[in-house]
C-alpha positions as CSV (number, residue, x, y, z in Angstrom):
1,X,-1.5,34.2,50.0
2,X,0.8,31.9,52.3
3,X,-0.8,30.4,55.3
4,X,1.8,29.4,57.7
5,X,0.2,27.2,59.6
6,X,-1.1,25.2,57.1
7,X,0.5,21.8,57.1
8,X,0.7,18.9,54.2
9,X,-0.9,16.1,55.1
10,X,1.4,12.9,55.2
11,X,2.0,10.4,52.5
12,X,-0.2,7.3,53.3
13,X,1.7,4.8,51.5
14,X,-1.4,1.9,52.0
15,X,-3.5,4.0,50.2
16,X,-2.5,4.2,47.0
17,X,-3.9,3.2,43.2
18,X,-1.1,2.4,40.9
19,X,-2.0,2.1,37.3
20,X,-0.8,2.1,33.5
21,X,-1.8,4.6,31.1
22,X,-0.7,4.2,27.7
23,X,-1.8,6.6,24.8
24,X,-1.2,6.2,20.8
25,X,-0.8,8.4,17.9
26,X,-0.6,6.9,14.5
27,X,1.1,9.4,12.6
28,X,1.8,9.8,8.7
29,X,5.5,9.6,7.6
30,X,6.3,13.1,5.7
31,X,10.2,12.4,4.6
32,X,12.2,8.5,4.1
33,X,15.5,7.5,4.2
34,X,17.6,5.0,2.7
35,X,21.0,3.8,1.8
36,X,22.1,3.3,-1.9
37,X,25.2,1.1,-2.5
38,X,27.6,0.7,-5.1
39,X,29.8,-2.0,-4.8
40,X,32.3,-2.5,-7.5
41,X,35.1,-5.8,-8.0
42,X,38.4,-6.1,-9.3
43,X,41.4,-7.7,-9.4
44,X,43.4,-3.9,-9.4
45,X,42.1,-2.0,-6.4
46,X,42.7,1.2,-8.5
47,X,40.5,0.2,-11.1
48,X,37.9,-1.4,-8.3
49,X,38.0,2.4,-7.1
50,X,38.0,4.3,-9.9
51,X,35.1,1.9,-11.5
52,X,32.9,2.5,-8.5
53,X,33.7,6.6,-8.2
54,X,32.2,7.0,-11.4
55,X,28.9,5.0,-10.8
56,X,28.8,6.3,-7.6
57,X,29.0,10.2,-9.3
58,X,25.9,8.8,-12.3
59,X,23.9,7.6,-9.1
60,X,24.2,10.8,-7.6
61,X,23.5,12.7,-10.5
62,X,20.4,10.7,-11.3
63,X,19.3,11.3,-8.0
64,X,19.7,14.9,-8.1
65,X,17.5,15.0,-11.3
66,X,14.8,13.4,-9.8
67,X,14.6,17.5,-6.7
68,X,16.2,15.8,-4.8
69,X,18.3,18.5,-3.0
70,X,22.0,18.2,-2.3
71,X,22.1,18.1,1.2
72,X,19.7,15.7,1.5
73,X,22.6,13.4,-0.3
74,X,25.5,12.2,1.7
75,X,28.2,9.5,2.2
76,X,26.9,6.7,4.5
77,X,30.7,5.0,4.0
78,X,33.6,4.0,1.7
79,X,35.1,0.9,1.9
80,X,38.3,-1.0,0.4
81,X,38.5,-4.5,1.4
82,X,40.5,-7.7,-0.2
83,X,38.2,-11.0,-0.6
84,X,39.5,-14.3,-0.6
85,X,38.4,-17.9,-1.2
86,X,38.9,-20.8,0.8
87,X,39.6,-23.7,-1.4
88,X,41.5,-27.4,0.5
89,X,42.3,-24.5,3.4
90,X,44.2,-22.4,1.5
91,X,43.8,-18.9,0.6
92,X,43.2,-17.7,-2.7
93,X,43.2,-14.1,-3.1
94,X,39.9,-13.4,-4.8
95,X,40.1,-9.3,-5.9
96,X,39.1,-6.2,-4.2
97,X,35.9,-4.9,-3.3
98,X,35.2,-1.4,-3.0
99,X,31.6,0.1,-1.2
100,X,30.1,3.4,-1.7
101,X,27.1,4.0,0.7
102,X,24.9,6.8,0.0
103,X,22.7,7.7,2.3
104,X,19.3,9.9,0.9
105,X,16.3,11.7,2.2
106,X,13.6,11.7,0.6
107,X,10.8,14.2,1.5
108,X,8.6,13.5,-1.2
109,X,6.9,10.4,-0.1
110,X,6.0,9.6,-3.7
111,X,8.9,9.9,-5.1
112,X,10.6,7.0,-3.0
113,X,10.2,4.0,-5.8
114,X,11.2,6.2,-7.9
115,X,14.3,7.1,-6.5
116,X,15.3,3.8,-5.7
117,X,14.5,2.5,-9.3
118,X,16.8,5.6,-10.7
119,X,19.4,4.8,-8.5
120,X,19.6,1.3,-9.7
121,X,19.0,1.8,-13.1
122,X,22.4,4.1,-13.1
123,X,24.6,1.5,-11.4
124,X,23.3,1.4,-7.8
125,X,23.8,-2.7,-6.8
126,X,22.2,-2.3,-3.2
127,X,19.4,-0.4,-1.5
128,X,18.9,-0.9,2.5
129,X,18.1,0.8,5.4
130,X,14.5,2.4,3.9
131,X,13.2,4.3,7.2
132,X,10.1,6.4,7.4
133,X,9.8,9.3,9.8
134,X,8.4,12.1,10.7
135,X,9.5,15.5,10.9
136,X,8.2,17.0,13.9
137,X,7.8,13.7,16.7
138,X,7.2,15.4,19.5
139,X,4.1,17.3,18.7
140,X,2.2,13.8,18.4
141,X,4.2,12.2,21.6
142,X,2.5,15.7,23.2
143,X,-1.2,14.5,22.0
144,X,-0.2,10.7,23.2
145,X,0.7,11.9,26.1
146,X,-2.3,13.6,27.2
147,X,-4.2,10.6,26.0
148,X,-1.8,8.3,28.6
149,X,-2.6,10.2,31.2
150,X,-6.5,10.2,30.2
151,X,-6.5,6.2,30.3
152,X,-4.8,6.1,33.6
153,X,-7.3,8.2,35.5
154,X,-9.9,6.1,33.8
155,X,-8.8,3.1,35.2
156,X,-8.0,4.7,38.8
157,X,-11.6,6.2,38.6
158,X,-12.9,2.7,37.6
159,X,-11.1,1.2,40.8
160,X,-12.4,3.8,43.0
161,X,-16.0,3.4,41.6
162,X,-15.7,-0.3,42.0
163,X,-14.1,0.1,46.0
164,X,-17.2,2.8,46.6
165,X,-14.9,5.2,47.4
166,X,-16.3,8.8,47.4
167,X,-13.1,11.2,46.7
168,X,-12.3,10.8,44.1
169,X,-7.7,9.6,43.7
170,X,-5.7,11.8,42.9
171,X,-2.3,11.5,41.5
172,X,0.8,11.9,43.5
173,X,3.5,10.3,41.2
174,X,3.7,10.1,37.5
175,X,6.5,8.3,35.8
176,X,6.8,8.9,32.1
177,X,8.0,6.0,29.6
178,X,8.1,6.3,25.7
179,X,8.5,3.8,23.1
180,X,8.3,4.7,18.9
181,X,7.7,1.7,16.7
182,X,8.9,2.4,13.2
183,X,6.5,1.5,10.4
184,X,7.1,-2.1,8.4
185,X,7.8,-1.2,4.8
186,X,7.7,-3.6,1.7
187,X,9.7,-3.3,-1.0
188,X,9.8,-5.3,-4.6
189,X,12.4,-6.1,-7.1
190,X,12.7,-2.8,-9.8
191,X,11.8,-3.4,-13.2
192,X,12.0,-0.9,-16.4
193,X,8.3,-0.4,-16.6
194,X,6.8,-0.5,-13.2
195,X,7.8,1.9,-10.5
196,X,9.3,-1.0,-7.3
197,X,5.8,-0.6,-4.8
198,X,7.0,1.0,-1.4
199,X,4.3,0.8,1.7
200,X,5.1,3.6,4.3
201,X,2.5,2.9,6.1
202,X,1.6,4.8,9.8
203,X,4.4,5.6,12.3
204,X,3.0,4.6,16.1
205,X,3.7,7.5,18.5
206,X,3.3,5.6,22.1
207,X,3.2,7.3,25.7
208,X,3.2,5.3,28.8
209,X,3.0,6.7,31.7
210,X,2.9,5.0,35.6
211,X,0.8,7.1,37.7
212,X,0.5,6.1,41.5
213,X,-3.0,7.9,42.5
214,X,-3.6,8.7,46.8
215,X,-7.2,8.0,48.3
């Protein structure tokens, strides 16, 4: 029903709460990602290339072996580049170096180690990049929201109770802000008979919100 002669009553900008709200999820990672490198020297870059390509295919392969699926495999980059040495300030041409970069996800979370010890049993010379995530973010930024906005009300209710004020505020203006921290991993040198240790540990979900609450 619209009543036309009902009127909103005006802002009162010198009555007004403003507060922080901030809500966390700790979620568990469900898939990681990393980069395998093969790097590969030479004095010919044809054989520097053609050395790398084929322990760049075995990695693959190993990889594969392990369910990994196909698409979960891809080229990260490929690099040719000449090295030198700087001996008495002159420049001694060193050989070529040629980088494969494979980039894999992982989504069984116990199979990480174990992909990273394949890999570098069957040539891989570098491993980087290992990121844990999560496949569905937003569901848990949802729940972190709603527990933001739960803490800000607390602490506007906690002002208002502590002013004796007997409405209770409520909110006029919320401003969202959101911040994901990525998970600390460890990892340890492989070895052939124990499976390199990987951590994964809890991925923090944050929601901040600023809420400005009227009294």
């Amino acid at each position: 029903m619209y009543y036309q002669n009902v009127h909103q009553l005006p802002y009162d900008s010198t009555r007004v709460i403003t507060v922080t709200g901030r809500g966390n999820v700790a979620a568990a990672p469900n898939y990681a990602q990393l980069q395998v490198e093969v790097v590969t020297k030479g004095q010919e870059v044809s054989k520097a290339a053609k050395e790398n390509a084929t322990t760049a295919h075995r990695v693959i392969q190993s990889i594969l072996s392990l369910g990994v699926k196909r698409e979960d495999i891809q080229t990260a980059a490929y690099t040719i580049s000449p090295k030198y040495d700087y001996i008495d300030g002159k420049q001694l041409f060193r050989g070529y170096e040629v980088t494969n970069a494979i980039e894999v996800k992982v989504r069984n979370m116990n199979q990480v180690g174990i992909v990273i010890d394949t890999a570098v049993k069957n040539g891989a010379n570098g491993v980087s990049g290992v990121q844990f995530k999560i496949e569905n973010p937003d569901l848990y930024y949802q729940r972190a929201l709603i527990l933001a906005y739960e803490n800000a009300q607390m602490k506007a209710n906690t002002i208002a109770e502590t002013m004796h004020l007997h409405m209770p505020p409520q909110p006029i203006e919320i401003v969202e802000e959101s911040m994901v921290e990525p998970a600390l991993y460890k990892t340890a040198m492989a070895t052939q008979n124990v499976t390199t240790p990987i951590e994964q540990g809890l991925i923090m979900i944050n929601a901040v919100l600023r809420v400005k609450f009227q009294y």
